[in-house]
C-alpha positions as CSV (number, residue, x, y, z in Angstrom):
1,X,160.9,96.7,55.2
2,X,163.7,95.4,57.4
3,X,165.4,92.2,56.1
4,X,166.1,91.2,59.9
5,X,162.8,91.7,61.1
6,X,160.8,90.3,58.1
7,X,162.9,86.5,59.2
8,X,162.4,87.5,63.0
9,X,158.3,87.9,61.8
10,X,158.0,84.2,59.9
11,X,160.4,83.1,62.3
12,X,157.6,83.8,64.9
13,X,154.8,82.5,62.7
14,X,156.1,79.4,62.1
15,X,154.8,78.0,65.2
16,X,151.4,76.7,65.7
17,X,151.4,77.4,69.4
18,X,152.7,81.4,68.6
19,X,149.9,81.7,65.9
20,X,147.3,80.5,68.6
21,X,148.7,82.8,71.0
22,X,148.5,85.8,68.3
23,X,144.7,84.6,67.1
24,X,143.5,84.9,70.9
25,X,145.5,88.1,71.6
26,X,143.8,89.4,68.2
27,X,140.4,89.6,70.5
28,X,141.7,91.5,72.9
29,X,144.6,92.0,75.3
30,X,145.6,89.2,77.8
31,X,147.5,87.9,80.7
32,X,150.3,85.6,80.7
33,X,148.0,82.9,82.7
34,X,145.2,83.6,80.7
35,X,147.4,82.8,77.4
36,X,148.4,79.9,78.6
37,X,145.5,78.4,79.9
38,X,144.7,76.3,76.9
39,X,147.9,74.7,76.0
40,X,149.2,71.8,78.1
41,X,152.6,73.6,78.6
42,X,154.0,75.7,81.3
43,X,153.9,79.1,82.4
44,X,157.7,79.4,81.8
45,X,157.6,77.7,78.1
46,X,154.6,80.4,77.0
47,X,157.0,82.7,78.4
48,X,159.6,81.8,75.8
49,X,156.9,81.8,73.0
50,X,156.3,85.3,74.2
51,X,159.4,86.5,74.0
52,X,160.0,85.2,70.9
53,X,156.9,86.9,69.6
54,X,157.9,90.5,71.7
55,X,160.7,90.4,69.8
56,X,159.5,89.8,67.0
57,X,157.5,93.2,67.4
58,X,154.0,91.3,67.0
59,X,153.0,91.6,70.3
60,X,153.7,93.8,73.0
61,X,153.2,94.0,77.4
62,X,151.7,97.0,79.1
63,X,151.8,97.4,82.8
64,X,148.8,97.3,84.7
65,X,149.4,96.9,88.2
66,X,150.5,93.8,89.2
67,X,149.3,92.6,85.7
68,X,151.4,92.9,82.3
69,X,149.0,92.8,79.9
70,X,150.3,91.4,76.0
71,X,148.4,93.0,73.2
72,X,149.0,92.0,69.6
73,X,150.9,94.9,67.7
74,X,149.6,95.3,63.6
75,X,152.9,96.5,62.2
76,X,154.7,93.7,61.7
77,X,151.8,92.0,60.2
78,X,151.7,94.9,57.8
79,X,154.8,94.5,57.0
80,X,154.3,90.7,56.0
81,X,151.2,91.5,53.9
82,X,153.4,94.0,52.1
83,X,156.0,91.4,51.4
84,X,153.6,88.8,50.1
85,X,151.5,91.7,48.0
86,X,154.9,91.8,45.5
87,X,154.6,88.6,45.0
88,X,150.7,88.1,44.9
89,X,150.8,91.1,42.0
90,X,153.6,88.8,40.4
91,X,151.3,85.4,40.2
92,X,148.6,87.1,39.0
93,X,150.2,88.7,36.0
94,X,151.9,85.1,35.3
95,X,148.4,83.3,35.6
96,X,146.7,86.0,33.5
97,X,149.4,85.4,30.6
98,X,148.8,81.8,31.0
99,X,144.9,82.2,30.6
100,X,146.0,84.5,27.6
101,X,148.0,81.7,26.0
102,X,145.3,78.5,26.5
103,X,142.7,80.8,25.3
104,X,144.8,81.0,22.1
105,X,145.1,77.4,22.1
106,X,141.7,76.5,22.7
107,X,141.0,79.1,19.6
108,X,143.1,77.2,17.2
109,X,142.4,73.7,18.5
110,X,138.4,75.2,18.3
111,X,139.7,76.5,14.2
112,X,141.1,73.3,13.6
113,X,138.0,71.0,14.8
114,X,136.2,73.1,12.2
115,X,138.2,72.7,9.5
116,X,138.5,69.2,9.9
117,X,134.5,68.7,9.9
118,X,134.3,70.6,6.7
119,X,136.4,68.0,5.1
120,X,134.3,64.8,5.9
C-alpha cells in the first residue's frame, strides 16, 4: 500500500460533494452533466472534484464518442479497507482484553457480595 496514494485516497474522501459523486458513480457509470446535475455548483467546479478524485485513482473516464464516461474504480477503496482492517483487528483484541478484565472484576465484586451476606 502506497503511503502517497493512501493521503491522495482520504484526501479525496474527505469531501461530502466527492463521496456523493462516488455513491452515484457506484450505480453505474456517468457523464460529467449528469454528475453534476444535483449539486448547485458548476460544470467547471465538478470538474475539479473530478480530478481530484481521477487522481486519486477512485474513479476513472472512458471515451465514448463525444461522451467521457467516469466509472468508479474499486482499488483504491481496497486499499482503504485494508488499511483500516490492521486497525479494526487491533480494537478488537484491545476490547476483548477489556471484556476479559471487567468479567474478572464483576467475578470478585460478585465473591465479595457473597461473602459479605454470609456475615450478617
Amino acid at each position: 500500500m502506497n503511503a502517497e496514494r493512501l493521503d491522495a485516497t482520504f484526501a479525496a474522501l474527505a469531501d461530502p460533494t466527492r463521496r456523493a459523486i462516488l455513491a452515484r458513480l457506484a450505480e453505474g457509470e456517468a457523464s460529467v452533466m449528469e454528475l453534476a446535475e444535483p449539486f448547485a455548483m458548476s460544470q467547471p467546479a465538478i470538474s475539479k472534484h473530478l480530478k481530484v478524485l481521477e487522481r486519486a485513482g477512485l474513479i476513472s473516464r472512458g471515451r465514448d464518442a463525444q461522451r467521457r464516461p467516469c466509472r468508479l474504480e474499486a482499488r483504491p477503496v481496497r486499499d482503504v479497507e485494508r488499511w483500516i482492517e490492521r486497525y479494526r483487528r487491533h480494537w478488537e483484541e484491545s476490547l476483548a482484553a477489556l471484556d476479559e478484565v471487567l468479567e474478572v472484576l464483576k467475578r470478585e465484586e460478585r465473591a465479595r457480595a457473597r461473602r459479605k451476606e454470609k456475615r450478617r
